[in-house]
C-alpha positions in Angstrom: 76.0 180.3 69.9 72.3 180.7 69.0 71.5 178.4 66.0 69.7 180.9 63.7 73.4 183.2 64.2 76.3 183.1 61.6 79.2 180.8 61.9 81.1 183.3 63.0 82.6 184.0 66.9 80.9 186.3 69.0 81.7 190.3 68.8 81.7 193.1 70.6 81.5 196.8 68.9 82.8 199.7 71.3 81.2 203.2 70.0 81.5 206.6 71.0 78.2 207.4 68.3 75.2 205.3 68.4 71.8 206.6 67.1 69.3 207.8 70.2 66.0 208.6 71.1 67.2 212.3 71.4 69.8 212.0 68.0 68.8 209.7 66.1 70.9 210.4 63.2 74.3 209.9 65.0 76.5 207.4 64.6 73.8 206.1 61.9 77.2 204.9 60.2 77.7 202.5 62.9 74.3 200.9 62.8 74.9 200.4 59.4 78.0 198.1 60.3 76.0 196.4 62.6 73.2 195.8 60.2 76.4 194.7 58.1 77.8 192.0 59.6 76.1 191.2 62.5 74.4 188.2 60.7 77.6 186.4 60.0 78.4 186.7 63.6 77.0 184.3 67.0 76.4 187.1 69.7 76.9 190.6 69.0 76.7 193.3 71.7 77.4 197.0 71.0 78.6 198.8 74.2 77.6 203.1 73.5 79.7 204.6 75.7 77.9 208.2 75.2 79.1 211.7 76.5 77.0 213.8 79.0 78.3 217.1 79.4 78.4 218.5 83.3 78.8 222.3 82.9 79.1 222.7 86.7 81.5 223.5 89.8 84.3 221.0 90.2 82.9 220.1 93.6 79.4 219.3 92.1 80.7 217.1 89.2 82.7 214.7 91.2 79.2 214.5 93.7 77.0 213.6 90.4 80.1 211.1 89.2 79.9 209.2 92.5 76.2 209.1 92.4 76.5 207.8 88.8 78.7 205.2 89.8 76.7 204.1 92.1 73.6 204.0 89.8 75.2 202.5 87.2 75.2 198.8 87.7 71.0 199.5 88.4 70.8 201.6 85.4 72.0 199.3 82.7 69.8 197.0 80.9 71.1 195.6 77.1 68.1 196.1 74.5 67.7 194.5 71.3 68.8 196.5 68.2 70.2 195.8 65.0 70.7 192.3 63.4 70.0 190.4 66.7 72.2 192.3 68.2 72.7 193.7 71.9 72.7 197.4 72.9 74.3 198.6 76.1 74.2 202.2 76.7 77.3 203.7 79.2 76.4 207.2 79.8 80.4 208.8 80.0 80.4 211.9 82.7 82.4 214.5 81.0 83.3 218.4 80.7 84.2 221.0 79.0 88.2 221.3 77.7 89.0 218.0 77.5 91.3 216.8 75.0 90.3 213.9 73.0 92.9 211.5 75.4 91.4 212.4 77.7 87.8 212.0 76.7 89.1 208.1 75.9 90.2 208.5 79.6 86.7 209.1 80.5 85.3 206.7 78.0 87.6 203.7 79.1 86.9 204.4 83.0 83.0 204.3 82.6 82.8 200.9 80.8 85.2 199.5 82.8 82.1 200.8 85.8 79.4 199.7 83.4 81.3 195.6 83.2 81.8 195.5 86.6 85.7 195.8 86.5 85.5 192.7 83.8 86.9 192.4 80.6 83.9 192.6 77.5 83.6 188.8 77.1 83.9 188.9 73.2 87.1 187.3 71.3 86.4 190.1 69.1 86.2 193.6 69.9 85.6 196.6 66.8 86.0 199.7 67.9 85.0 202.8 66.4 87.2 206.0 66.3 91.1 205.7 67.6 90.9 207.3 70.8 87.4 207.3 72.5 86.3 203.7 70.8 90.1 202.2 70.0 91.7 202.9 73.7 88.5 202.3 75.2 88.2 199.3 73.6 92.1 198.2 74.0 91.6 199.0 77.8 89.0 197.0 78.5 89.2 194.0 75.6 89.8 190.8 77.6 93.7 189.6 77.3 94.3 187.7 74.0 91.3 189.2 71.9 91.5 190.5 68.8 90.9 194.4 68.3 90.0 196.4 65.6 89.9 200.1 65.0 87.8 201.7 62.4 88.7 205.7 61.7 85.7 207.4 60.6 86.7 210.9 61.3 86.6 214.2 59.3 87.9 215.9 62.3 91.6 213.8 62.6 93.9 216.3 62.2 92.6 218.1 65.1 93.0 215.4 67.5 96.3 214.6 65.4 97.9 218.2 66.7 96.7 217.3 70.7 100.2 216.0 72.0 98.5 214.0 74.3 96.1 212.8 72.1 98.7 212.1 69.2 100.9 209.8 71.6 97.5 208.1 73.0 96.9 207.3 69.2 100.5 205.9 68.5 99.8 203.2 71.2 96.0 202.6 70.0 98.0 201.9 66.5 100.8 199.7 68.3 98.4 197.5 70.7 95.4 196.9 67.8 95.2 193.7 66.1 94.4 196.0 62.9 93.6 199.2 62.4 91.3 200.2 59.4 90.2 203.7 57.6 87.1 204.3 56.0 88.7 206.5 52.7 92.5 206.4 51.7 92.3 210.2 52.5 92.5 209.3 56.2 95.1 206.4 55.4 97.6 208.7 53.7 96.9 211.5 57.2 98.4 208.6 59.7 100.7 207.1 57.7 102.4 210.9 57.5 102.0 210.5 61.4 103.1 207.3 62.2 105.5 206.2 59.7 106.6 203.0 61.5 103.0 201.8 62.1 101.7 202.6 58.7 101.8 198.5 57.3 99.1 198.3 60.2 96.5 200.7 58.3 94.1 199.6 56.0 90.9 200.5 54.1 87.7 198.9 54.5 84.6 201.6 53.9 81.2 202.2 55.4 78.5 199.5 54.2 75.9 200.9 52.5 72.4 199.4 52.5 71.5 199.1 48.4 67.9 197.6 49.3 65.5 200.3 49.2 65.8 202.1 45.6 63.3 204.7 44.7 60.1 203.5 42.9 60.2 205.8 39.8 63.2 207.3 38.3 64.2 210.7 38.4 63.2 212.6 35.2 63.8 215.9 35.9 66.2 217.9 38.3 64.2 220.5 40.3 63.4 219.1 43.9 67.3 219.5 45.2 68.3 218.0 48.6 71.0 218.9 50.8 71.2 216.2 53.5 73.6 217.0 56.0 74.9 219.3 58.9 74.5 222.9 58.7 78.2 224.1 58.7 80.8 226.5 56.8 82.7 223.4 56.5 79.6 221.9 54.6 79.4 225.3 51.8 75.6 224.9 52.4 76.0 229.4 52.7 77.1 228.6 48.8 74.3 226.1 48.0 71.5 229.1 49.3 72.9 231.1 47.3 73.5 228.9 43.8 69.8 227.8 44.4 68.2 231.6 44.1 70.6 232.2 41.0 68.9 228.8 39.6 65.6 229.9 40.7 65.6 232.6 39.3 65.8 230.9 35.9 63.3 228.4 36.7 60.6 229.3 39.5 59.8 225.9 39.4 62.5 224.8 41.7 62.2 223.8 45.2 65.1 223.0 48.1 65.0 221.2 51.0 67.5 221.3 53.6 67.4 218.7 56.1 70.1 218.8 59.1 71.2 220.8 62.2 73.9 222.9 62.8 74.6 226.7 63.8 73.6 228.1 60.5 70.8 227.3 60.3 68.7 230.6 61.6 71.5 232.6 59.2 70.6 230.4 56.3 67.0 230.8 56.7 67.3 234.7 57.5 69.4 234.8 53.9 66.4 232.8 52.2 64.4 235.9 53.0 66.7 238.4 52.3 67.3 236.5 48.7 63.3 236.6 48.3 63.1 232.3 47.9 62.0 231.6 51.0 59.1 230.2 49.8 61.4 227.5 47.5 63.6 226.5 50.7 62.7 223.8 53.6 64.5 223.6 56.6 63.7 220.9 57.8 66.4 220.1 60.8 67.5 217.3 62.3 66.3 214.2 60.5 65.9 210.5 61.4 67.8 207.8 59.2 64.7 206.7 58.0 63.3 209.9 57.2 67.0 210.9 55.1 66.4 208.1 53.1 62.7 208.4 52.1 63.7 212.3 51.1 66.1 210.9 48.7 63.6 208.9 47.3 61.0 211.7 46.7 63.7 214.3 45.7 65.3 214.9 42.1 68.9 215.9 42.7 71.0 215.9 45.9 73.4 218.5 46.2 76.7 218.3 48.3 79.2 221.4 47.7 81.2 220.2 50.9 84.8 221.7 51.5 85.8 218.6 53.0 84.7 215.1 53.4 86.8 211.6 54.3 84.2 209.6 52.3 81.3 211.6 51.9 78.3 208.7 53.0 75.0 210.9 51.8 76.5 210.6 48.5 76.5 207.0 48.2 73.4 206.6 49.9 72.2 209.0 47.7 73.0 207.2 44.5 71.7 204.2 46.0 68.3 205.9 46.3 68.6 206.3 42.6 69.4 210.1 43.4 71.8 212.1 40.9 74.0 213.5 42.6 75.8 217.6 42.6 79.0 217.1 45.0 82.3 219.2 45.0 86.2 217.3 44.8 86.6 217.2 48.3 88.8 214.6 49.3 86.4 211.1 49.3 83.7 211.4 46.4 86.1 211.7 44.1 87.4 208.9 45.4 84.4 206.9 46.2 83.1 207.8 42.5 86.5 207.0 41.1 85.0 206.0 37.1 81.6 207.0 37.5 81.6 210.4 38.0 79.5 211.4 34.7 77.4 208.6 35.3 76.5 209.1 39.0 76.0 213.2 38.4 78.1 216.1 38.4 81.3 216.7 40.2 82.6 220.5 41.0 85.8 222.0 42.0 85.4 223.4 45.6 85.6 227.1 44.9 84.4 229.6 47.1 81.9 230.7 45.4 77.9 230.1 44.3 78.8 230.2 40.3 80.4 227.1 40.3 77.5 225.4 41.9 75.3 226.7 39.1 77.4 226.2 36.6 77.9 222.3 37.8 74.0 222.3 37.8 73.5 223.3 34.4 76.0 221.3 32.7 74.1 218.4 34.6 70.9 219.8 33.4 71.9 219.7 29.9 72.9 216.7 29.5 70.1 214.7 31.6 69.2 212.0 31.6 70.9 210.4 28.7 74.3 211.9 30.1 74.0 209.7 33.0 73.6 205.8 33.9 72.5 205.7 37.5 72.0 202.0 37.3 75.2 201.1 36.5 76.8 203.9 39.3 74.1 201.7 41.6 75.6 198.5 40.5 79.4 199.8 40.8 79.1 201.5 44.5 76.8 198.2 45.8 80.1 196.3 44.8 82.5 198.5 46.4 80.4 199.9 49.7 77.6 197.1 50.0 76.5 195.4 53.0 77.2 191.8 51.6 81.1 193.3 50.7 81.6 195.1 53.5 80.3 192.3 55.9 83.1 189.7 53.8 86.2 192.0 54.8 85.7 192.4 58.3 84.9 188.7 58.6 88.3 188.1 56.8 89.9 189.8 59.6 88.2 188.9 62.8 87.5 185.5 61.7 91.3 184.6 60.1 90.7 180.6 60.5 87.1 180.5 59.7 86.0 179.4 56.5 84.8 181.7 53.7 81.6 183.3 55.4 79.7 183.9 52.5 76.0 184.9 52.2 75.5 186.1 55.6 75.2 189.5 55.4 72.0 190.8 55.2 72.2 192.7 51.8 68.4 193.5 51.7 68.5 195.4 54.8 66.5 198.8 54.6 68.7 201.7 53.6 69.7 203.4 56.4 70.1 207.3 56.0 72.8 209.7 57.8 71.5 213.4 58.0 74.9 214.2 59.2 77.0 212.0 56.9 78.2 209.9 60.2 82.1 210.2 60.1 81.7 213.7 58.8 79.9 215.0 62.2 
């Protein structure tokens, strides 16, 4: 173990989402683990066992599989990355129709290639997602290390209704060493499930870096921010449509959208048609970075999601020192449990723009002495921190070391999502 490492074991993090050079927002969730704990750790290698979709005759994929196997053990070279740690990249052959088992088939085959037919070294293996990172992981772990599964996803119930998929997951929950969600909404989903396996599930949320704070505070509420995917599932159609209501009450407001996703051409086609396209960015995708430096130059971040397991912009909004607009979607108002009124403003999802503006005007009246973003700061750094995030995973994949306390880097640079990671 290198000396200037934790005094923990060495750990390996299997990953279906991993930022890249072409997306560097996904799996920015991940990273932030990584960032998390890797400091308390000795080596630490994340394996990013990616998708590449082959839309081509069946003949012609298994000719560009065999030449990828052959390539492979040429191709792969670890890189340094986060906290000191390792990077391997595993590109994953796949096409279209799959079920999610059978993507995990896929994902499980091609690092099993990428190791040589050898088990990943580390006593400790975290996996992320159940089926494409927790049976990947679980098939290749070597025998007697301890795995862990973290669910992220908003999409669950989809690969919950696959009957393949949902009897591949059973056995993910059965063969883990512990299997964690990242918001009691996804806890109380598999526990429905799996009944017999639910004493296995438990909570631990995604770190959030609390080290970059804005330089002035917010004083008054006009720059809004969406940061996020553009999709129905996102009510980003209701934002546009709250914002020209509000604009037309106050020219002076701006919006800035910043995210992909297939609405984004009818968004901006609706900004014209609503006559504020001159108050509405679109700015795309964004890199983690560049999320978080717009939260520190905007005034208000709004979020009037449908659905969210935990909802990460938010808190890494607040931690910015942004107010925050967000809907009762299943994690905020969980993650803002007893802060609500002093993080921002929290709206019933409604279909519908009014409620939007009318969640932005009760927050406009009553800021800033209606609100205590410090304190909301203080609260969600001890809940969703790096430093206590970092302690319970050690807790669990380090059972018989002492208390590992003070290694987790909690000054790391915020790390931004523009897609809200487990929410892609």
């Amino acid at each position: 173990m290198a000396a200037d490492r934790g005094a923990g074991g060495d750990v390996a993090v299997v990953t279906p989402w991993y930022p890249n050079p072409m997306q560097e927002w996904a799996g920015s969730f991940v990273r932030s683990m990584v960032e998390a704990t890797g400091p308390g750790c000795g080596e630490f290698t994340v394996y990013h066992t990616e998708a590449w979709l082959m839309r081509r005759p069946a003949e012609e994929v298994e000719a560009a599989r065999e030449a990828h196997r052959r390539l492979l053990p040429v191709a792969l070279h670890p890189v340094p990355d986060a906290a000191g740690s390792r990077l391997v990249r595993v590109p994953v052959p796949t096409v279209p129709d799959y079920t999610f088992a059978e993507l995990a088939v896929q994902h499980a085959r091609w690092l099993r290639e990428a190791l040589g037919g050898e088990p990943i070294p580390a006593p400790v293996v975290h996996a992320h997602v159940g089926l494409r990172g927790g049976w990947t992981a679980l098939e290749n772990a070597r025998p007697g290390a301890r795995v862990f599964v973290t669910e992220h996803a908003s999409f669950l119930d989809k690969v919950l209704e696959q009957p393949d998929s949902r009897e591949m997951y059973e056995q993910v929950l059965e063969r883990c060493t512990g299997f964690l969600v990242v918001t009691d909404v996804l806890r109380d989903t598999l526990a429905e499930a799996f009944p017999a396996l639910a004493h296995k599930i438990e909570m631990i949320s995604n770190p959030i870096s609390f080290g970059a704070p804005r330089e002035r505070p917010v004083t008054e509420l006009r720059r809004w921010l969406y940061v996020g995917t553009l999709v129905e599932r996102k009510g980003v159609g209701w934002l546009l449509e709250a914002f020209a209501e509000c604009l037309a009450e106050d020219p002076g407001l701006t919006l800035t959208m910043a995210g992909p996703g297939v609405l984004a051409r009818r968004l901006e086609e609706r900004a014209a048609e609503l006559g504020v396209g001159h108050a509405v960015s679109f700015l795309g995708a964004v890199a983690p970075d560049e999320a978080a430096r717009l939260m520190r130059e905007h005034d208000l971040l709004v979020h009037p999601a449908r659905w969210e397991t935990f909802g990460v912009t938010i808190i890494e909004a607040v931690a910015a020192g942004l107010p925050v607009l967000v809907t009762r979607c299943g994690g905020p108002e969980r993650t803002l449990a007893g802060i609500e009124t002093a993080a921002g403003e929290m709206i019933d999802v409604e279909e519908n723009a009014s409620s939007i503006v009318d969640g932005y005007r009760r927050l406009r009246d009553r800021f800033p002495d209606g609100l205590d973003l410090a304190k909301a700061r203080e609260i969600l750094d001890g809940r969703f921190g790096y430093r206590t995030v970092a302690e319970a995973h050690y807790r669990h994949w380090f059972p018989e070391a002492p208390a590992n306390k003070g290694t987790a880097n909690k000054g790391t640079a915020n790390k931004g999502t523009a897609d809200g990671g487990e929410e892609a």
